[in-house]
C-alpha positions as CSV (number, residue, x, y, z in Angstrom):
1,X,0.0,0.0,0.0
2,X,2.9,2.3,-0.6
3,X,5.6,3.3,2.4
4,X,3.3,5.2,4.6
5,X,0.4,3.4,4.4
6,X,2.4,0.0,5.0
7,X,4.1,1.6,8.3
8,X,2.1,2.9,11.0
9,X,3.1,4.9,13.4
10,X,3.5,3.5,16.8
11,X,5.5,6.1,18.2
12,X,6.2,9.6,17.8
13,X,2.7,10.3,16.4
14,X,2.9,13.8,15.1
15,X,6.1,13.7,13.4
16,X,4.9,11.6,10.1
17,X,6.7,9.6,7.9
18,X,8.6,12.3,6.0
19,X,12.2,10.3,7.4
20,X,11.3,6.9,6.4
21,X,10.3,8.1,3.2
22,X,13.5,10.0,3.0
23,X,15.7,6.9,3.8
24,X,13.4,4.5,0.9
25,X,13.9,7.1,-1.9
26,X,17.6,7.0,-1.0
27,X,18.1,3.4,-1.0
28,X,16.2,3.5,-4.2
29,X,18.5,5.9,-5.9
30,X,21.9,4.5,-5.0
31,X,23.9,1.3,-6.0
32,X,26.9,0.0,-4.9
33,X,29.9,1.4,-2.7
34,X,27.3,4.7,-2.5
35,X,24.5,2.6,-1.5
36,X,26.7,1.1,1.3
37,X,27.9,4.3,2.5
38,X,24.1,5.0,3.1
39,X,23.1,1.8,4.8
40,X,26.0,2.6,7.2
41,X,25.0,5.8,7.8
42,X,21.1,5.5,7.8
43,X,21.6,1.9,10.1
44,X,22.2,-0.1,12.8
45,X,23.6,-2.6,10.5
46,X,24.8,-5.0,12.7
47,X,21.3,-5.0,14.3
48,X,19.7,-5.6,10.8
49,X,21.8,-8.3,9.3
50,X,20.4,-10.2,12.9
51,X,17.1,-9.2,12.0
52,X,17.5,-10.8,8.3
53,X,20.0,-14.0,9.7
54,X,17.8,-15.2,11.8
55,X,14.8,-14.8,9.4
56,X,16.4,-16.5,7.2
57,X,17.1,-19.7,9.5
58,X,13.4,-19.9,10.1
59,X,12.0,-19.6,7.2
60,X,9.9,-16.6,8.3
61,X,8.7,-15.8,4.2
62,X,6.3,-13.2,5.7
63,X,8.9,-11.1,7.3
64,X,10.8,-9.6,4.8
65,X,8.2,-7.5,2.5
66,X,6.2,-7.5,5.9
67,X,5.5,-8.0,9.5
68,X,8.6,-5.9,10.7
69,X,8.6,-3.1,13.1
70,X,11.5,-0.6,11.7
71,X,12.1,2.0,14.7
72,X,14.2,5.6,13.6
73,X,16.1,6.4,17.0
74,X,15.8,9.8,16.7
75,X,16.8,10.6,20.5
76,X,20.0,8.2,20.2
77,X,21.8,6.9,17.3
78,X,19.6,8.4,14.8
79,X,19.8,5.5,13.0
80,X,17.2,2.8,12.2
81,X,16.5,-1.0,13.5
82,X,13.7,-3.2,12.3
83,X,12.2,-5.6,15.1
84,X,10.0,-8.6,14.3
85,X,6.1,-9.1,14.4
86,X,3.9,-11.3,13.8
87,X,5.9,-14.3,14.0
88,X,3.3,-17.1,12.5
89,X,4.7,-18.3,9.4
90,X,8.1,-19.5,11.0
91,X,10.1,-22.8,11.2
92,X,8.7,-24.1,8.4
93,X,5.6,-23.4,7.8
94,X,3.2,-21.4,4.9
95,X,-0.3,-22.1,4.6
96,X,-0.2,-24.6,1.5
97,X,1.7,-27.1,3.0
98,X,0.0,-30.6,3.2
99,X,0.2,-32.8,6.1
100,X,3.9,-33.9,7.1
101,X,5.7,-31.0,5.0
102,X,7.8,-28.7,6.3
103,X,8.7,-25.7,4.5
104,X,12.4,-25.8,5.0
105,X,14.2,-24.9,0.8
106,X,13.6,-20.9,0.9
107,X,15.8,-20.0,-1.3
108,X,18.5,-17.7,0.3
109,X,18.0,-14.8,-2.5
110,X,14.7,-14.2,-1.3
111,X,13.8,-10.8,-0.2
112,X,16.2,-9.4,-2.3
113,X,16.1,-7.3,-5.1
114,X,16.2,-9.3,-8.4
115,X,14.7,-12.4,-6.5
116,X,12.9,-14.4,-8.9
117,X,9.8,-17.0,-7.9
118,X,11.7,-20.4,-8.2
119,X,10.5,-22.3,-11.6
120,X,9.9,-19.2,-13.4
121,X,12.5,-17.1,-15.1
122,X,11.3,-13.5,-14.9
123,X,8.7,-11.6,-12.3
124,X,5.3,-12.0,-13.6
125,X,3.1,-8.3,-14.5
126,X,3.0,-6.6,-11.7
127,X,6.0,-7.5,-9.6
128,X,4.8,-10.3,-8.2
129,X,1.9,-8.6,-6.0
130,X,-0.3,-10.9,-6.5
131,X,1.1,-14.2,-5.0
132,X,-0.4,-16.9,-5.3
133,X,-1.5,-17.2,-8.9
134,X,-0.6,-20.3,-11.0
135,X,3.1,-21.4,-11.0
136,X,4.2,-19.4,-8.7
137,X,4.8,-20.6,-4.5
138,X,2.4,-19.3,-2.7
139,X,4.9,-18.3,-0.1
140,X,6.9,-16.0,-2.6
141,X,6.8,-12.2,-1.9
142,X,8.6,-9.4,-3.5
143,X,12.0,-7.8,-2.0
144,X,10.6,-5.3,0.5
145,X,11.3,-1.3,1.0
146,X,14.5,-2.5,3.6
147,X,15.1,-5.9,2.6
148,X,15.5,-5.5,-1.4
149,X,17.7,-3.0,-1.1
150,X,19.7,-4.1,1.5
151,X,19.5,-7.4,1.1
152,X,21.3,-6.9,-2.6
153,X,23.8,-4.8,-1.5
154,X,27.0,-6.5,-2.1
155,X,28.8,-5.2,0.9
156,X,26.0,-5.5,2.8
157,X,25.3,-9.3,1.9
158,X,29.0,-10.2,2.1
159,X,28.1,-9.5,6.1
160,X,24.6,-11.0,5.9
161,X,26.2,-14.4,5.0
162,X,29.0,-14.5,7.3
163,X,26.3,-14.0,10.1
164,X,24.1,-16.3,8.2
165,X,26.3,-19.1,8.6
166,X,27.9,-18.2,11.9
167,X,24.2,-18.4,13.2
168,X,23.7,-21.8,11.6
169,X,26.7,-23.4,13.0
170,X,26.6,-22.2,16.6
171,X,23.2,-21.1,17.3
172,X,20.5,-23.0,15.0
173,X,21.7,-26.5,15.9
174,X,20.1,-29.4,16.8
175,X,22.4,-29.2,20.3
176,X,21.0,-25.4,21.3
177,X,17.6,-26.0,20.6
178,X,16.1,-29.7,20.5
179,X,16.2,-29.2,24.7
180,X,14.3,-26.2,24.4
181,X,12.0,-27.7,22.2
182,X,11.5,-30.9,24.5
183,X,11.0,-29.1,27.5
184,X,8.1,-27.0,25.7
185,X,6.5,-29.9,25.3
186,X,6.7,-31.3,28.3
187,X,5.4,-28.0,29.6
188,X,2.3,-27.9,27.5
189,X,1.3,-31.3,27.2
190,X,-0.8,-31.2,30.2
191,X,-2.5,-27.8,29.0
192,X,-3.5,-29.6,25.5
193,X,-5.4,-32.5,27.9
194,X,-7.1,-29.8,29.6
195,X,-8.5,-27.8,26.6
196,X,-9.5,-30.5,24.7
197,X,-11.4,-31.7,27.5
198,X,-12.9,-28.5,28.0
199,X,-13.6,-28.2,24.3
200,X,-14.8,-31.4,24.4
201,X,-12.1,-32.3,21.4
202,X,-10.7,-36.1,21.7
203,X,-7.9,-36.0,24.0
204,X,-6.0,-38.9,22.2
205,X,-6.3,-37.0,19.0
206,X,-5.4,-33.8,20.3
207,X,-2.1,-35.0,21.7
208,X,-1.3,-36.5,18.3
209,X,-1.7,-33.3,16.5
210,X,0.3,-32.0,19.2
211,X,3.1,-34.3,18.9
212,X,2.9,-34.0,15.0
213,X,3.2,-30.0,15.8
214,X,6.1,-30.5,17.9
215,X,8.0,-32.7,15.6
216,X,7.6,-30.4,12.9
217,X,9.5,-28.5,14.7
218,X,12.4,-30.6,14.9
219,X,12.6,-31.4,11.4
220,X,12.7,-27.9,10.4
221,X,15.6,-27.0,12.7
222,X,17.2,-30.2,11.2
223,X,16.0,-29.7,7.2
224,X,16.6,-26.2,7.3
225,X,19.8,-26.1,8.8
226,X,21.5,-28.6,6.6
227,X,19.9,-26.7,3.9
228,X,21.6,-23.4,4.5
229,X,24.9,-24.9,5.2
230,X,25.3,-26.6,1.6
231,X,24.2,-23.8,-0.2
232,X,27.4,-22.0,-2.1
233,X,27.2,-18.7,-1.3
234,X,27.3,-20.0,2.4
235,X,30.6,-22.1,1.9
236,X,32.2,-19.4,1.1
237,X,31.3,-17.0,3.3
238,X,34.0,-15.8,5.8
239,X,34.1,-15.5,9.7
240,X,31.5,-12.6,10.3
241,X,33.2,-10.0,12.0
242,X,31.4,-7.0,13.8
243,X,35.2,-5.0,13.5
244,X,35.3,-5.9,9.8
245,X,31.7,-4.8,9.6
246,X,32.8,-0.9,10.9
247,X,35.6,-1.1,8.7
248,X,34.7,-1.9,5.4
């Protein structure tokens, strides 16, 4: 719906959006080593390649063109972060999967500018706006007003996959978060029994879809991981560095 109508204000109320329109028409206009020097200045960038990483690991398809908080700190930094919201269509899931899929092969171009819907060789009229249609994934969104640009940047990317695959290989693992996952479902089991008996849902079919929920959430962290980690670009990332980062 266009920049200011796809961020509302949740602070700073009578200021409008005169500075985040600003910053897009700027990211718009440059390329390259000048486009850098603008993310730098503009960003928290170590802040944002986090925000995009860890995106990335979980799949989260509706985060990028959407479902971001982006916060200008005008009484600090002056620079901008984006936060996440609305954190439904993660670890591997999108609303056309069948029973037993997990969503896990997002490609790691996507988000960016000059993304292309896998099986099809150039956007379809429109830009892609209206996802969904035949041939292409119903997950697939355009690049959005921070992420296509950004996302695309060479200099900026070059830090995006260092972090990418730092992330993947110390943090998204199976070690980190399989005992968080088992203890959440130790934890909620007993509330599933109670609202299905209170719904007056089958108990023994409740915990199944349960269960099933729950392992879906291993596979992903297992599917998605290995994914990331054999994908080229990845394998030749370097070490990501947050002293490199304010040097380059």
């Amino acid at each position: 719906q266009g920049v200011v109508k796809g961020h509302e204000k949740k602070t700073n109320l009578d200021m409008g959006h005169d500075d985040i329109v600003s910053l897009v028409d700027a990211l718009n206009q440059a390329e390259g080593e000048a486009q850098w020097n603008l993310i730098k200045q503009h960003f928290n960038v170590e802040e944002v390649i986090n925000y995009f990483a860890v995106n990335m690991c979980l799949s989260n398809w509706d985060g990028f063109f959407n479902n971001y908080f982006t916060y200008h700190d005008i009484n600090g930094s002056g620079k901008w972060e984006m936060y996440p919201w609305d954190e439904d269509k993660t670890w591997g899931f999108h609303d056309g999967l069948r029973p037993g899929e997990d969503f896990y092969d997002m490609p790691l171009t996507f988000g960016m500018n000059g993304d292309i819907p896998p099986g099809m060789k150039s956007l379809p009229e429109g830009g892609g706006m209206g996802w969904g249609r035949p041939g292409m994934p119903q997950w697939w969104r355009p690049g959005g007003y921070f992420s296509g640009p950004l996302l695309a940047n060479p200099h900026f990317r070059k830090h995006f996959q260092a972090r990418l695959k730092e992330i993947a290989e110390t943090v998204y693992t199976e070690e980190t978060f399989s005992p968080i996952i088992d203890e959440m479902a130790r934890r909620l089991e007993p509330e599933v029994r109670i609202r299905a008996e209170a719904i007056g849902q089958g108990v023994d079919a409740a915990l199944q879809a349960f269960h099933d929920d729950i392992q879906s959430l291993r596979r992903h962290l297992t599917k998605r991981r290995n994914f990331i980690l054999t994908q080229e670009e990845i394998k030749r990332a370097g070490p990501f560095s947050p002293a490199e980062l304010q040097r380059d």
